[in-house]
Each structure stands twice: as structure tokens, then as C-alpha cells.
C-alpha positions, 0 to 999 in steps of 0.5 A: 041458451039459458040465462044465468043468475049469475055473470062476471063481466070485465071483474064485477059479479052481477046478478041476472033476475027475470022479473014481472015488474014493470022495468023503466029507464026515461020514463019509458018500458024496457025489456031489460035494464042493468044497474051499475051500481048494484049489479044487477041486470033485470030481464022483463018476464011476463012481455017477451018470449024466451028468444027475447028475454035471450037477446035482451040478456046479450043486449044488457051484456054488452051494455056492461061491456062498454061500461067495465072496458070503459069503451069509448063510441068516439074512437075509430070502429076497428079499435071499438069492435076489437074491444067488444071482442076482448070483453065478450071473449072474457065473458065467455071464459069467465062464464061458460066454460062448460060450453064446448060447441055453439050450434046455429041452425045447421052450424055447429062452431068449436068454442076453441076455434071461436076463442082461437079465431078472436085471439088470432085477429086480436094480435093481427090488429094489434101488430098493425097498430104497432106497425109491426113491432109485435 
């Protein structure tokens, strides 16, 4: 995967920069670090290895997510997860169109078929909360 410089999350445009600098949040080292108010996500550089910077990457995403959905850690799981699900859907919309396939080990997974598979048990769930009504 490669990280880009650039990722619109929810409808703000941040900037993605791996850096050597020494990145703290609490008084204590990070390997990743966002900033609302500027836009920006910091990725540590020079204390973790490419897999790393990568999950730090997806971590200061969906740290974004929660904050542009305004996802709410008190509402029941179904309901959070269903909105990770939205964002993380928009984010790849939004950013990786190019992408057709995503390979995992032996795995390889059609992008149509993830988008359709979230878009399918979206609705599901939202007809059960609706008791039907959809």
C-alpha cells in the first residue's frame, strides 16, 4: 500500500507527510499523529518499518473518521460500526478509485464487490432500524 500525500476524509482534504521528527501527543512518543485543525496526519519515519508507518496510516484515518462522522463511542456497536463503515466507504471512493482489486495473502477481493457487499448490509441495517419501513 502506498501512502499518499494527500486524503479527503468525510469533506476535508488532509495532508499525509512521514517525518523523522520526534512526534508527541501527552507528553508521550507517538508513530502517528493527526491534527484537526490544520489537516494534517503525521506519519513517524525513522522508528517503524513500512507495514507500520502503513497501520499507523489506517489508525490516524480512522481516528479522522470518528471526528468528520462525529462517531459517538456511547451509541450501541452496531450503529458505530455501520458508520466506520460509511466513512471508510467514502474514503475509498473518494481516494482510491484507480483501485480495482485488494489482495491479501492468497486473497484477492474486487473492489466492486467490497463497496457492494457494504452497501448491501448498510441498507439491511437500516431497514431494521426502521422496522421495515425501507
Amino acid at each position: 500500500m502506498n501512502i499518499p500525500s494527500k486524503i479527503r476524509i468525510g469533506s476535508v482534504d488532509y495532508t499525509v507527510e512521514k517525518t523523522d521528527e520526534y512526534l508527541k501527543l501527552d507528553g508521550e512518543q507517538c508513530l502517528g499523529i493527526i491534527d484537526y485543525e490544520i489537516q494534517t496526519i503525521k506519519i513517524a519515519n525513522n522508528i517503524q518499518h513500512n507495514q507500520r508507518q502503513e497501520q499507523t496510516f489506517l489508525h490516524e484515518v480512522i481516528h479522522a473518521i470518528t471526528k468528520e462522522f462525529k462517531i459517538d463511542f456511547s451509541e450501541e456497536e452496531e450503529v458505530i460500526v455501520d458508520k466506520l463503515a460509511l466513512g471508510l466507504h467514502q474514503v475509498i471512493r473518494d481516494n482510491l478509485e484507480e483501485v480495482k482489486s485488494i489482495k491479501i495473502g492468497d486473497v484477492q477481493i474486487n473492489y466492486g464487490e467490497i463497496t457492494d457487499k457494504v452497501s448491501e448490509k448498510m441498507s439491511e441495517n437500516l431497514r431494521k432500524s426502521l422496522g421495515g419501513i425501507v
